[in-house]
VEXVEX-84309 format. One record per residue (C-alpha): residue in three letters; x, y, z. Coordinates in nm, 4 decimals, always signed. Each point is the difference from the previous one (the first is absolute). Layout:
BEGIN
+------+----------+----------+----------+
| type |       xx |       yy |       zz |
+------+----------+----------+----------+
|  ALA |        X |        Y |        Z |
...
+------+----------+----------+----------+
This chain:
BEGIN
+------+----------+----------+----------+
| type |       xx |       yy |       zz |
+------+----------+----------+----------+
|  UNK |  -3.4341 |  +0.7100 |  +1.4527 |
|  UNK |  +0.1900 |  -0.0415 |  -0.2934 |
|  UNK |  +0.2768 |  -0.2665 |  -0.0003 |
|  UNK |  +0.1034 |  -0.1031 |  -0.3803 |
|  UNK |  +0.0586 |  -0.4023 |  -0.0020 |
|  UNK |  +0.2822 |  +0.0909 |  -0.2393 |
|  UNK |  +0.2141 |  +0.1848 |  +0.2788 |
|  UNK |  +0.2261 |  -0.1062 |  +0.2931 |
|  UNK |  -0.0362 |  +0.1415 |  +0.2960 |
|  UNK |  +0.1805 |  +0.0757 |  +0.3479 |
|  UNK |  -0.1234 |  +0.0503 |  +0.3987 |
|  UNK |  +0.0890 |  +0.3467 |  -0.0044 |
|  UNK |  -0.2468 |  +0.0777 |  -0.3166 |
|  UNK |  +0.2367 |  -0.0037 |  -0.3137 |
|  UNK |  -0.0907 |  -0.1992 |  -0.2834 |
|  UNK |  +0.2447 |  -0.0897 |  -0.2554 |
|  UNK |  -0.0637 |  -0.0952 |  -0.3657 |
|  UNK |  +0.3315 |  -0.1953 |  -0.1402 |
|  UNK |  +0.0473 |  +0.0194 |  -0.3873 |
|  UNK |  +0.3669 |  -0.1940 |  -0.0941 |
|  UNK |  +0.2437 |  +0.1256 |  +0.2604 |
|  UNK |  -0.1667 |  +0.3745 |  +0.0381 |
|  UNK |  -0.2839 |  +0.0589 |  +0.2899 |
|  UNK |  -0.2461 |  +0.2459 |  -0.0306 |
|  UNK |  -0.0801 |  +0.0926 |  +0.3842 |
|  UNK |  -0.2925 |  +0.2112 |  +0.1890 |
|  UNK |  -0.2192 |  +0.0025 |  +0.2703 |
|  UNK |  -0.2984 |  -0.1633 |  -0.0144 |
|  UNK |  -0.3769 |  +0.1344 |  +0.0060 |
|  UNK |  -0.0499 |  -0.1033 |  +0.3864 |
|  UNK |  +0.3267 |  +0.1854 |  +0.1065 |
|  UNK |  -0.1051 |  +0.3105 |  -0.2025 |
|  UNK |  -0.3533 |  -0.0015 |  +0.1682 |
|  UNK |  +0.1575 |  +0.0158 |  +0.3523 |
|  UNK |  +0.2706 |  +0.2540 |  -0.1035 |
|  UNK |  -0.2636 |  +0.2393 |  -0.1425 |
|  UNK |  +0.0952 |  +0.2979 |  -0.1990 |
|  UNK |  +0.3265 |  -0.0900 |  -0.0878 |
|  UNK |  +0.2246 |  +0.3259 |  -0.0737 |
|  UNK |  +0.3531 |  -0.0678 |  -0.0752 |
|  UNK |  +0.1776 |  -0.2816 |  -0.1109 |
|  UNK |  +0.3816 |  -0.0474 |  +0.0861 |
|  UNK |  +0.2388 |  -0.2672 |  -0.1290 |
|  UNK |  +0.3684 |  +0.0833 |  -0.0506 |
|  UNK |  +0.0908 |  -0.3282 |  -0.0140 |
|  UNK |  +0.0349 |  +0.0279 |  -0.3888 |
|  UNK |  +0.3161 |  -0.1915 |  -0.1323 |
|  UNK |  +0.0408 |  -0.1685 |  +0.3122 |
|  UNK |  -0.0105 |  -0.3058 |  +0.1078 |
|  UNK |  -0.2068 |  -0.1388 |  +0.2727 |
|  UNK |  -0.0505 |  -0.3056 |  +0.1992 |
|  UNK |  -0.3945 |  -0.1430 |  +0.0267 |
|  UNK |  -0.1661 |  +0.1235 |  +0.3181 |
|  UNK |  +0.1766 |  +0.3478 |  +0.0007 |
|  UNK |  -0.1482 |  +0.3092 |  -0.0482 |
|  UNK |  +0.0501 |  +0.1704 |  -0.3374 |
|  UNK |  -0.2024 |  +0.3311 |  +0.0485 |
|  UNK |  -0.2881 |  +0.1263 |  +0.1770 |
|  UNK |  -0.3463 |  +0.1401 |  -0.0384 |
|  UNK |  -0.1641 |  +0.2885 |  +0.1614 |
|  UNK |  -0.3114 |  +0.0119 |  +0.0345 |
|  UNK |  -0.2641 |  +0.2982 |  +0.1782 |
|  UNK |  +0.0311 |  -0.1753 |  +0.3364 |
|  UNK |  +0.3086 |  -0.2080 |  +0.0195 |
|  UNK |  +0.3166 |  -0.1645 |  -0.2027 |
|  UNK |  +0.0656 |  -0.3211 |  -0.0543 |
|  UNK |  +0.3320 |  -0.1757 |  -0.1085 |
|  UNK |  -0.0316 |  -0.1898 |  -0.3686 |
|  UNK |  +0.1867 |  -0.3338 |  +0.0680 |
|  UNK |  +0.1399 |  -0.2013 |  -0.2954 |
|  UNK |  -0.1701 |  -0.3386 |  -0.0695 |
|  UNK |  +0.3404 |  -0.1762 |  -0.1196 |
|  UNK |  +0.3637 |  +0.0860 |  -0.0301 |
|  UNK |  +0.1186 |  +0.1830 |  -0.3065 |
|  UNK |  +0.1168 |  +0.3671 |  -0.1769 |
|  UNK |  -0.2679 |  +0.2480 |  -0.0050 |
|  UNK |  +0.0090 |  +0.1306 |  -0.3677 |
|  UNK |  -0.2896 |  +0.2074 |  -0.0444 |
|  UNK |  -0.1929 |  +0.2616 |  +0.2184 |
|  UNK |  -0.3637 |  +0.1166 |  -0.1335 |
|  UNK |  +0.0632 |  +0.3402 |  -0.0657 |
|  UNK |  -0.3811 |  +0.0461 |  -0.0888 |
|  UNK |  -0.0291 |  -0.0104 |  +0.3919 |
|  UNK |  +0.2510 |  +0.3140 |  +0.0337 |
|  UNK |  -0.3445 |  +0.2043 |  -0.1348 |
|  UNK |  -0.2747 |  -0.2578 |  +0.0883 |
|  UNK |  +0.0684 |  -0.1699 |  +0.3214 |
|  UNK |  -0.3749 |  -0.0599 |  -0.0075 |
|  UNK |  -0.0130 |  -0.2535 |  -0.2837 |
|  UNK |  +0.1365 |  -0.2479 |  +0.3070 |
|  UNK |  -0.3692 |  +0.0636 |  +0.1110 |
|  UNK |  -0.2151 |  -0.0350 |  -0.3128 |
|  UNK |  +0.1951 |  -0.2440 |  -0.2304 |
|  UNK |  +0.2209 |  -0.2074 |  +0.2620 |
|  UNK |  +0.0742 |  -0.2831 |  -0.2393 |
|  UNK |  +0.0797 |  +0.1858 |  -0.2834 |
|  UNK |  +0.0794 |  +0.3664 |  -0.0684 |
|  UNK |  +0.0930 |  +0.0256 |  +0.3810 |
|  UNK |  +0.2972 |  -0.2668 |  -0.0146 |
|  UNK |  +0.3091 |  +0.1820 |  +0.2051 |
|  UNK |  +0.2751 |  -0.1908 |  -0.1159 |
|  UNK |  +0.1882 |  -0.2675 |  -0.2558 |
|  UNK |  +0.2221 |  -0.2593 |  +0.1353 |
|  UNK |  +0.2432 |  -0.2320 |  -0.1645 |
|  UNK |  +0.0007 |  -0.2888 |  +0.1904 |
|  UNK |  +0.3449 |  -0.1940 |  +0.1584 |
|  UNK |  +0.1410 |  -0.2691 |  -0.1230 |
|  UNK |  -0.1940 |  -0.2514 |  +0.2363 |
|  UNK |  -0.2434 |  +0.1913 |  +0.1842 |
|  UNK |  -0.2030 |  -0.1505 |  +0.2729 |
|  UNK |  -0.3875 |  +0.0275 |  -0.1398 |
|  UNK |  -0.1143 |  -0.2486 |  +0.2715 |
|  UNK |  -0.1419 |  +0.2898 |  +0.2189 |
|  UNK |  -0.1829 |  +0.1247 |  -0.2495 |
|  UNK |  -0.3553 |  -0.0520 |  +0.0379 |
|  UNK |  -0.3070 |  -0.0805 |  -0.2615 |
|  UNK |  -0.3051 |  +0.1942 |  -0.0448 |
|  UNK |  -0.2015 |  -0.2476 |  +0.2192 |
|  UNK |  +0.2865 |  -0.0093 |  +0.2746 |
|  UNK |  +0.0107 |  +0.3603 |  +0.0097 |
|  UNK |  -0.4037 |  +0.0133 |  +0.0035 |
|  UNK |  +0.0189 |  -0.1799 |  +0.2972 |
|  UNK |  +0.2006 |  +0.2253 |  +0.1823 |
|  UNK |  -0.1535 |  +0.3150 |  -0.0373 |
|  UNK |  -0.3326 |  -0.1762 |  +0.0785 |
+------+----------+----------+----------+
């Protein structure tokens, strides 16, 4: 399983990768494994802003959906319109090409529930 030391991660499968006061945000390799063939990709949260632990969009994948939650407060700024075409690059290049959205962060965000690589390791097992 993939799980880049670099990134943040949440409980519900996100990982975050915080450059300055702008997020990067996706779902991680585990979460895309269980999804499956992801779809369709839905955030229209753009230019809004959002408090950590809400849900910003959702993906769809052959079998289910599943709610995208944000990792930590802030205005969504960017959606990944490569995903509008290619929801599939959330399955083969999770980290990078398959990012879903840009954040910029809130003055004073709470990053304490953010978890490491090894944290989130140890949840998924």
């Amino acid at each position: 399983m993939n799980t880049p030391s670099e990134l943040k991660y949440t409980k519900d499968h996100e990982w975050i990768k915080i450059e300055g006061n702008v997020a990067t945000i996706g779902i991680t390799d585990f979460a895309q494994g269980e999804l499956g063939d992801i779809v369709y990709v839905d955030v229209d949260t753009v230019d809004e802003e959002i408090n950590g632990g809400d849900v910003f969009g959702s993906v769809e994948a052959v079998k289910t959906v599943s709610d995208l939650f944000l990792p930590i407060s802030g205005k969504v700024i960017e959606f990944n319109a490569s995903l509008e075409d290619q929801p599939e690059l959330l399955n083969s290049d999770p980290y990078g090409n398959g990012w879903i959205i840009k954040l910029e962060i809130a003055e004073g965000a709470d990053h304490s529930e953010l978890l490491s690589a090894e944290d989130y390791q140890a949840i998924i097992g």
